[in-house]
C-alpha positions in Angstrom: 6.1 -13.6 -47.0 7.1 -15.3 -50.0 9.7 -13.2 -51.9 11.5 -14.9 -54.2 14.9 -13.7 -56.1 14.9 -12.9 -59.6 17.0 -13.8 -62.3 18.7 -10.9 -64.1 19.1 -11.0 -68.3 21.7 -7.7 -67.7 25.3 -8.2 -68.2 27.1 -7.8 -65.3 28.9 -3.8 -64.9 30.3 -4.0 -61.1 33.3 -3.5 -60.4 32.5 -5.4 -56.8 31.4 -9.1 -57.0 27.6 -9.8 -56.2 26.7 -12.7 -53.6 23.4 -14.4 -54.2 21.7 -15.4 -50.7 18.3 -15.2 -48.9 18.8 -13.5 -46.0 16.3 -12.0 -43.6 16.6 -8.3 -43.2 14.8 -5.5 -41.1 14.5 -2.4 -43.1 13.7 1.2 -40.8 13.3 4.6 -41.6 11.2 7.8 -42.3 8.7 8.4 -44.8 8.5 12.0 -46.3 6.1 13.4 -43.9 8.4 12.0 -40.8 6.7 9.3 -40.0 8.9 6.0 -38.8 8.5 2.9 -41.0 9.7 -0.7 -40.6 9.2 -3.6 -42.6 10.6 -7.1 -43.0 12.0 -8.3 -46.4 14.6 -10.6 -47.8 18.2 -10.0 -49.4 18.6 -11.8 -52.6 22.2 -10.3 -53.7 25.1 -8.9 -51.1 28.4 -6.8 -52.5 31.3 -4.7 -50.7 29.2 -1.8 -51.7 25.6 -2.4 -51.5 22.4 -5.1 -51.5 19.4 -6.0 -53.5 16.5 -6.6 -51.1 12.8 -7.8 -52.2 9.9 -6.1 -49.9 6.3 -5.9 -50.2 6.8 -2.0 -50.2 7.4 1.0 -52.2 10.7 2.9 -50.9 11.8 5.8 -53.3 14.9 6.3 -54.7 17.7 8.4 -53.0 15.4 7.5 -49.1 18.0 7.2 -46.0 17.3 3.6 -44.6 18.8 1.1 -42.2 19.0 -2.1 -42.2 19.3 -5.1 -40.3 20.9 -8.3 -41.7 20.6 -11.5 -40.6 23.5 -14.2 -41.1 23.1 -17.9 -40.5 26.5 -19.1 -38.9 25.7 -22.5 -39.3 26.0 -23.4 -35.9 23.0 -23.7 -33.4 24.8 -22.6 -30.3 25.8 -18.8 -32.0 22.4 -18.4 -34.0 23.0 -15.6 -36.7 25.6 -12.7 -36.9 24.2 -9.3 -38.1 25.2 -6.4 -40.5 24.0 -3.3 -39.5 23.6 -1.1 -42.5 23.0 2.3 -43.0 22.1 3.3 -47.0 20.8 5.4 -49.5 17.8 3.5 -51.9 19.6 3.9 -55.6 16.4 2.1 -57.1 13.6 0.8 -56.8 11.4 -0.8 -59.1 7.6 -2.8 -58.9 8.5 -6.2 -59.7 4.8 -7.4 -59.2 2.0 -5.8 -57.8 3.0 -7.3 -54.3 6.9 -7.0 -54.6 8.9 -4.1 -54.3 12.8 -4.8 -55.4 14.7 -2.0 -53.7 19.1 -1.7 -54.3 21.1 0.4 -51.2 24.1 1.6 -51.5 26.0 1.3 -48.3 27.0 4.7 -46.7 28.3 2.7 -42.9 28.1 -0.7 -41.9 29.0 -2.5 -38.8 28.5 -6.3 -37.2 26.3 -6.8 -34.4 
């Protein structure tokens, strides 16, 4: 999957500073008729409060979803730390026909 981060022309409003990165993530939930959904994608921005994640998926606004982050720790002996996120979809927009760019706001986190 070749997702590639965007660069904004928006001034920047956060409060929180934004972290640009390309991060692996697993993104699960449930679509509106209950069926279970998981797809890969890629973080392209990180925050106290929330991330910006590129997909090749549509998720609507204000959908429940989890996520798993992936961390490289630099070191080949501990592999990757993870962020386990739990979030609510605060927009999503079609950036091409392929990519989906999706912003969660974190409602609980934890490592793994």
């Amino acid at each position: 999957m070749d997702i590639q981060p965007e660069i904004g022309h928006y001034p920047e409003r956060r409060k929180k500073p934004r972290y640009q990165c390309d991060y692996p993530a697993n993104i699960q939930g449930f679509e509106l008729n209950g069926e279970f959904f998981q797809i890969e994608g890629r973080v392209v921005n990180l925050s106290r409060n929330g991330v910006n994640i590129r997909l090749n998926r549509e998720i609507p606004d204000g959908m429940e979803i989890s996520i798993k982050i992936a961390f490289p720790t630099g070191l080949l002996d501990l592999g990757t730390t993870n962020l386990a996120v739990h979030g609510k979809v605060v927009r999503s927009e079609n950036l091409s026909e392929t990519i989906c760019g999706i912003a969660v706001k974190f409602q609980d986190f934890r490592f793994i």
